[in-house]
N, C-alpha and C positions, 0 to 999 in steps of 0.2 A: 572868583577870578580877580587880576589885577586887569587895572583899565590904567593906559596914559593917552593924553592928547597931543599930538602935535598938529603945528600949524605949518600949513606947507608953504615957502618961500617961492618967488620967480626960479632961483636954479633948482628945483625940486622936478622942471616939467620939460616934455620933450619935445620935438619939431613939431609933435601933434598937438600940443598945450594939454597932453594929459600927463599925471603925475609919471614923473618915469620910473620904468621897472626896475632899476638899481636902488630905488626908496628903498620899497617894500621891504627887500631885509636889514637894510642898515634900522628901519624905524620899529623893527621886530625885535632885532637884536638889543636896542635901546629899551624897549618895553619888557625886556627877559630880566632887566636890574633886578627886579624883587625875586627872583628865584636865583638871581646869583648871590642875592645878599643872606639869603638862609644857608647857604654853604659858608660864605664868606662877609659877614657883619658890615663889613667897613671896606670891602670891594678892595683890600691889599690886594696885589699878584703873590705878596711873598705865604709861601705854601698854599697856592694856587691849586687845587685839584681838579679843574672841570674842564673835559675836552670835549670839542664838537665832534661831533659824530655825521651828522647829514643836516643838511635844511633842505625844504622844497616850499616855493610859493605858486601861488594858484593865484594867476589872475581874474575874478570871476566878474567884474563891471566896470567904466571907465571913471575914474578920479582927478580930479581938477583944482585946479587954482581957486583958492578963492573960498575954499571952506575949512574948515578944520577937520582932522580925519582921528578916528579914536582904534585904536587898539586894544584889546581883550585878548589876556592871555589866561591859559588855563593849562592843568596836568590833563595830560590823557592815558599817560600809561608811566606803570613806574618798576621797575624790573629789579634784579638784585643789585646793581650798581647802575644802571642808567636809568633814564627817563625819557617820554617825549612831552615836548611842548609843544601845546599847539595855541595857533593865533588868529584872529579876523582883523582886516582892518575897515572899520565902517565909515562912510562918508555920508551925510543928510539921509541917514537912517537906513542908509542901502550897503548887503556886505559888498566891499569894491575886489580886495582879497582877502585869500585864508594862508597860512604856511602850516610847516610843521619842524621842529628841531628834535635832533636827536640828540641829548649830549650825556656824556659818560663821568660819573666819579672815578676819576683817572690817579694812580701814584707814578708820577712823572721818572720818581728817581729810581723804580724797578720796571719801569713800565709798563704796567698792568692798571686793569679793573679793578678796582672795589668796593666793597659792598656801600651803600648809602646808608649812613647811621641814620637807625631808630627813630631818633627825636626831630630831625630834619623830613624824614618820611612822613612823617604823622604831619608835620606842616605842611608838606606838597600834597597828601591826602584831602586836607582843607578845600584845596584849588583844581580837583579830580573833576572832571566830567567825561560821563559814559563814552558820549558822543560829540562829532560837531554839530549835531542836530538840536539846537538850542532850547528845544520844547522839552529837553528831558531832566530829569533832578540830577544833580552833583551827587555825590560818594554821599555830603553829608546831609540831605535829604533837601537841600534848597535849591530854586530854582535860580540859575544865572539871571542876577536885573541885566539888558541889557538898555542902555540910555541911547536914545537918539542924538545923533551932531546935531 
């Protein structure tokens, strides 16, 4: 899995002083870099092929000011030209939320699907787990560490 940490700022939170729900995926989409960078090395746009397909976030405990919140991203499924990712965001060791992205190897200029090359799969295969259910082993037999905030 990739892990990033961010620290949550004052404008991060809402009237209720919990993190607000417009975070959540600006800090997913942040933490997705390492899978945009196996398509694209150096994060050009120019021949850009990766389109979003869906996101959904699950808020599943309240997050607050005042800790640092980590993100764990991982493949969950990876199809002939798409994939999904999916993500936790953990705060003092509790999941706060989960998402999930759908995004497609897109050719912009015929507009269509295609296929995810070979050598890029076998790297997203790396970062494969079955489930979100964290007790279970990855594609490559190891169990996700994951680190407490």
């Amino acid at each position: 899995m990739w892990v990033k940490t961010v620290t949550p700022g004052f404008g991060d939170i809402d009237g209720l002083r919990h993190i607000n729900n417009c975070k959540l995926p600006v800090w997913f989409e942040l933490s997705r870099e390492p899978v945009f960078r196996l398509f694209h090395p150096n994060l050009s746009l120019d021949g850009w092929q990766l389109i979003m397909a869906r996101i959904s976030v699950d808020f599943v405990a309240q997050m607050r000011l005042g800790s640092d919140i980590t993100i764990h991203t991982f493949i969950r499924k990876i199809g002939r030209s798409s994939m999904t990712v999916f993500q936790e965001a953990w705060q003092n060791g509790q999941l706060g939320a989960k998402g999930e992205a759908i995004i497609v190897y897109f050719d912009f200029e015929n507009e269509k699907s295609i296929p995810i090359p070979d050598a890029i799969r076998v790297e997203l295969e790396k970062h494969f787990v079955l489930s979100d259910n964290l007790s279970l082993k990855t594609r490559s037999g190891r169990f996700p560490e994951i680190a407490s905030s």
